[in-house]
C-alpha positions in Angstrom: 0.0 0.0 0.0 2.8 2.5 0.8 4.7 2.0 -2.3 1.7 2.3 -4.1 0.9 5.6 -2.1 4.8 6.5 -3.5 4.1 5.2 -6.9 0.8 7.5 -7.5 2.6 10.5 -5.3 5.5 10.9 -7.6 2.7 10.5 -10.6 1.1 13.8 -9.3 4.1 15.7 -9.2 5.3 14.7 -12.8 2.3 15.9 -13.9 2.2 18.8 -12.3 5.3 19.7 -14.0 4.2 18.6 -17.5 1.3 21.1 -16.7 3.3 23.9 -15.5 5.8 23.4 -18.4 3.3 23.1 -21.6 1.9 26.8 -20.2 3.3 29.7 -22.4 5.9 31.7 -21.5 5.3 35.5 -20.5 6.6 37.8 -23.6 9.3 39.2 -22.9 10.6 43.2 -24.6 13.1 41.6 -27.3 16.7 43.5 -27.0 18.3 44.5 -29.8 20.8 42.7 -31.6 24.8 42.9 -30.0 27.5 45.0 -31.6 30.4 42.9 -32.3 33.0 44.3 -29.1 35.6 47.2 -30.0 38.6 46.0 -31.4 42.1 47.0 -29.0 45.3 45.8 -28.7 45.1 47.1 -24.8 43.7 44.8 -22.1 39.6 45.6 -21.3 39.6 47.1 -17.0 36.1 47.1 -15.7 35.6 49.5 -12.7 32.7 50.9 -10.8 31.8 54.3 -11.7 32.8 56.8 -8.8 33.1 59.8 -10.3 31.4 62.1 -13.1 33.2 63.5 -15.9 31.8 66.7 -17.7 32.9 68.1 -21.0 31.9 71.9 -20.7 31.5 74.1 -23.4 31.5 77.8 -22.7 30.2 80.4 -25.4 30.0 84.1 -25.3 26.1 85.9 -26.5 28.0 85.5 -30.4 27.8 81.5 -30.3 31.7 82.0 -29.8 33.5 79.6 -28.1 35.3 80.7 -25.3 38.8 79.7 -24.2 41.8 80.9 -21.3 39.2 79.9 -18.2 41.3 78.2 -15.5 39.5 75.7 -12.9 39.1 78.6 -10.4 36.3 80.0 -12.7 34.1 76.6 -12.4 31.6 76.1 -9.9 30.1 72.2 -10.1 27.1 71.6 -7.7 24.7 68.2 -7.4 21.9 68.4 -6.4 22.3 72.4 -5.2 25.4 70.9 -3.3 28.7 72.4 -4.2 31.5 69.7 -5.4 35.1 69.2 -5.0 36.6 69.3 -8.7 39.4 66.7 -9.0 41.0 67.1 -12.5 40.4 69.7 -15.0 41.3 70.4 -18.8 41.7 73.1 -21.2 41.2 73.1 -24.8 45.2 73.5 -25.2 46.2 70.4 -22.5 42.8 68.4 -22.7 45.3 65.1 -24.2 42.2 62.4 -23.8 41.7 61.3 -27.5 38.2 62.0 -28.9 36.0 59.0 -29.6 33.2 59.8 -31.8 30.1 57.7 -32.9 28.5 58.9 -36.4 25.4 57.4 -36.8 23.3 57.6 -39.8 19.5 57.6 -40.4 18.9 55.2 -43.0 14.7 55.0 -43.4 13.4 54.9 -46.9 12.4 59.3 -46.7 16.3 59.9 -46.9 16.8 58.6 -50.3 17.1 61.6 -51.7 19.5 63.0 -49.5 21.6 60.0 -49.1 25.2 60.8 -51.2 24.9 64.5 -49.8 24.4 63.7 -46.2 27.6 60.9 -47.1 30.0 63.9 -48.1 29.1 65.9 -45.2 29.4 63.1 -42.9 32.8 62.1 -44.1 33.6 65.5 -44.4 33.1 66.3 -40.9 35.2 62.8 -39.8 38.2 64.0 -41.8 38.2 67.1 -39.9 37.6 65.8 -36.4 40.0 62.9 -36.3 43.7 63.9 -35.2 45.5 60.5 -36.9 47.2 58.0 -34.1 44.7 59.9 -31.3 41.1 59.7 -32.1 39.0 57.5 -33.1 35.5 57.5 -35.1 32.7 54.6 -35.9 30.2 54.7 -38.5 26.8 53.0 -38.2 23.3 53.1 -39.8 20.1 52.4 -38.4 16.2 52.2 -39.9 14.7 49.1 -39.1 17.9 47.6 -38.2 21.1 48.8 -36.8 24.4 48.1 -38.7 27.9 48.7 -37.1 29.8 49.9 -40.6 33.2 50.9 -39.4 34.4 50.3 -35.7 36.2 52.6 -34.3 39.2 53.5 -36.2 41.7 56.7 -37.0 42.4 55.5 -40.9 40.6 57.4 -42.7 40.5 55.0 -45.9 38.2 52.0 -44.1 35.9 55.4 -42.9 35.4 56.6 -46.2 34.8 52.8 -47.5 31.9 52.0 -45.5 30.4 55.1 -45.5 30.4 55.4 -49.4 29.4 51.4 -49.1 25.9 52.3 -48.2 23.4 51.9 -51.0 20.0 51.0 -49.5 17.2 51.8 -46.9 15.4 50.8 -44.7 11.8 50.6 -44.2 11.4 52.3 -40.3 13.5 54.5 -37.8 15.0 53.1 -34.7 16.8 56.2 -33.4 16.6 55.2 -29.9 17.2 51.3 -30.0 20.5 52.7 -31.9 22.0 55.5 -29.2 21.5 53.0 -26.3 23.0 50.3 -28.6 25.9 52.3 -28.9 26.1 54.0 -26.0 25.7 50.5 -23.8 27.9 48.3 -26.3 30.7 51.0 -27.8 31.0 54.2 -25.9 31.2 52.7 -22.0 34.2 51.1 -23.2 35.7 54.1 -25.2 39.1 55.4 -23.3 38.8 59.1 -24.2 36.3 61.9 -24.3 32.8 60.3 -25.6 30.4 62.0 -28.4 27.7 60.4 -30.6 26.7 62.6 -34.0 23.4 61.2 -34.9 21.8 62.3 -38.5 18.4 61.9 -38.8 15.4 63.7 -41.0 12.3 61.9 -39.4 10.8 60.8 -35.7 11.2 57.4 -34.1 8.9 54.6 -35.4 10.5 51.5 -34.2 12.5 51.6 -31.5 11.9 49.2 -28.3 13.8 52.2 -25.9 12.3 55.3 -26.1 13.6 58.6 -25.3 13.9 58.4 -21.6 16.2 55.3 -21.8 18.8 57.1 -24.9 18.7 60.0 -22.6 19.8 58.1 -18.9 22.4 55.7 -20.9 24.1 58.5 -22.8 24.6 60.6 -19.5 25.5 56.8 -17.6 28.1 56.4 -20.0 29.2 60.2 -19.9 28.4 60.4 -24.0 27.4 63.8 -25.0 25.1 63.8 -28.3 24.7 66.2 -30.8 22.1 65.6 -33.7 21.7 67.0 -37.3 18.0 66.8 -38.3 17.8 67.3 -42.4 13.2 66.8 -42.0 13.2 71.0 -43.4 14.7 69.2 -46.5 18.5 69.9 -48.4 16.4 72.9 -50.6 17.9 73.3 -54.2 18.9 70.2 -55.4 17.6 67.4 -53.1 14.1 66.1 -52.4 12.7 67.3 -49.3 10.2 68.8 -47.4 10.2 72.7 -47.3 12.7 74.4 -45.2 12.0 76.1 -42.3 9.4 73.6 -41.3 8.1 74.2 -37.7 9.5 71.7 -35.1 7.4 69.1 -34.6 7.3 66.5 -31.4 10.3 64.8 -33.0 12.5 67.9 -33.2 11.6 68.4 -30.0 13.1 65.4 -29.0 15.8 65.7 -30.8 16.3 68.7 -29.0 15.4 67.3 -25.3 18.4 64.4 -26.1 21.0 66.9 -27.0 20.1 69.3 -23.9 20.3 66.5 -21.4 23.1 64.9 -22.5 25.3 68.6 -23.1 25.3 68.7 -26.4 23.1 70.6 -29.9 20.6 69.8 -32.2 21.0 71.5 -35.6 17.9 72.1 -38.1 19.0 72.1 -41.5 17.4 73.7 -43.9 20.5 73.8 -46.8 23.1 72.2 -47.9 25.1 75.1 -46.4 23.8 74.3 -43.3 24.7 71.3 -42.9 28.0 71.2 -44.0 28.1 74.6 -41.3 26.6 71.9 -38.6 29.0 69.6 -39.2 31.7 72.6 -38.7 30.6 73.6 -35.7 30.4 70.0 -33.9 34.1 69.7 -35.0 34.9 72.9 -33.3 32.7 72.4 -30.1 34.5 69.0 -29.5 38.4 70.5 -29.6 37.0 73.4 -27.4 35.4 72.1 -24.7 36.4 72.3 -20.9 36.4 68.8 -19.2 35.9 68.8 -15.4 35.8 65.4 -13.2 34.9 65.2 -9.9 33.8 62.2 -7.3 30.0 63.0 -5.7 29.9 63.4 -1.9 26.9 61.6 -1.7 28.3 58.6 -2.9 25.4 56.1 -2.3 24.2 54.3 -5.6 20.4 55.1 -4.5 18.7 54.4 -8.3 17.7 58.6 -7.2 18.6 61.3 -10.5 21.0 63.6 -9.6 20.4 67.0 -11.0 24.2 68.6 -11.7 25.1 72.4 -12.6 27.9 74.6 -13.6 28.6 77.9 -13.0 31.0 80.5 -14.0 32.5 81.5 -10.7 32.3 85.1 -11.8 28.9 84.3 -12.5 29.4 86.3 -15.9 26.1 87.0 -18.1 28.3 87.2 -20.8 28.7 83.5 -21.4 26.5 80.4 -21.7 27.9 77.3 -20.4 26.5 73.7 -21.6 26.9 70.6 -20.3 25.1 67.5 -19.1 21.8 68.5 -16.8 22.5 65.3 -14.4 22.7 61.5 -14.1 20.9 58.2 -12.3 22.8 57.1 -9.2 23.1 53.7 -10.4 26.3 52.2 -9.9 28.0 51.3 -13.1 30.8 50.2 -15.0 33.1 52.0 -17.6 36.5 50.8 -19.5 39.3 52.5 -17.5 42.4 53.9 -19.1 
């Protein structure tokens, strides 16, 4: 009798299992597809995050970039509480090599202004790459996102795979792509850390949406700057009219750039672009770059509001730079 108590016990619990295991799974949010790893010939060093590092830029009421401030002049505060700075740079001894992410928006509305927005784009990579120092990746994304050119200073494999693109896509997944990149490439980048995204319409497929570009770019200290071509490359390239009103997209193109200390540009030209593309060059070999360890050092999950000041507190110059960060601890690729 017991061992046929046994017998019809374990018979139950089989069962049970069988039950439990033919029931569907809960869906899960798919994550987007890896990026192959940077290549390096140096050895990868994982540490926690425990301090913030902020690439200032400093302009006078001309949009003129301002140089000759010393550390004396900055004021860092986090949440309204005023910070010890530990290591600051100029434009003339700021040595960290630049690493800069280009990525381009592939979706079947830029067809028109595909070679142009190529020449300008390559354009601006010859310019902002110092040989044996910095280093720039090319990527596209529409409905998928495609790592082109790792990062790289030869200018030759740049050119070849940005040239190398020929087809779009069928959607836009702007935000799937900058926390690609930011999570995969830029946390391990050992310099200064800037994504350059080109884009002319609004996000239509993306898993992440703007909240979760915006906390990974400023987790992974990765200022972005955008170049939106929706007004249209008037003259010789399809296009919408210039001057087009900014819509909820621009907006967020805008919001992205502002949290994360960088620009958005609206193009409305050819002119203008190439003058965007300019500019970005000359904002990233002028900045200021300020570190400095938080006294509250407890990794919370809180958001941690940060702000610069000129100690002078001068009204003739804006200064720009990331609004603040999640207290989550993290970690980076350590020179």
């Amino acid at each position: 009798m017991f061992k046929f108590k046994h017998i019809l016990l374990i018979g139950i619990l089989l069962l049970t299992v069988a039950v439990a295991s033919g029931q569907p799974a809960k869906a899960q949010k798919p994550s987007p597809s890896p990026i192959p790893p940077a290549e390096s010939g140096q050895e990868k060093i994982t540490v926690t995050t425990r301090r913030v590092r902020l690439p200032i830029t400093v302009t006078d009421k001309k949009g003129q970039f301002v140089s000759g401030l010393s550390q004396s002049d900055f004021l860092v505060l986090e949440d309204k509480v005023p910070q010890q700075i530990d290591s600051f740079s100029n434009e003339q001894n700021n040595n960290l090599p630049l690493y800069v992410g280009v990525l381009m928006d592939t979706s079947p509305s830029t067809a028109g202004k595909l070679k142009f927005e190529q020449e300008s784009a390559m354009n601006f990579i010859q310019t902002v790459v110092r040989p044996r120092r910095d280093r720039v990746l090319f990527a596209t994304f529409d409905d998928q996102i495609t790592l082109r050119q790792d990062f790289t200073d030869r200018l030759e494999l740049l050119d070849r795979a940005v040239f190398a693109v020929k087809n779009t896509g069928e959607k836009t997944a702007l935000y799937d792509a900058i926390w690609q990149f930011c999570d995969e490439k830029m946390r391990s980048a050992q310099g200064r850390r800037a994504l350059v995204v080109i884009t002319d319409g609004d996000d239509t497929y993306s898993r992440a949406d703007i909240n979760d570009a915006i906390d990974i770019a400023q987790r992974t200290e990765t200022t972005i700057f955008a170049i939106s071509t929706k007004a249209g490359l008037s003259g010789t390239v399809p296009g919408v009219e210039a001057g087009t009103t900014k819509d909820h997209g621009d907006k967020g193109l805008d919001r992205l750039c502002e949290e994360t200390g960088g620009m958005a540009f609206f193009t409305g030209d050819m002119l203008s672009l190439e003058r965007s593309f300019t500019k970005i060059a000359n904002e990233l070999r002028s900045q200021y770059l300020i570190t400095y360890r938080p006294s509250n050092d407890h990794y919370d999950g809180s958001y941690r509001k940060v702000e610069v000041k000129l100690a002078n507190a001068s009204e003739k110059y804006k200064l720009r730079t990331k609004r603040g960060y999640k207290a989550i601890a993290d970690s980076v690729t350590a020179k």
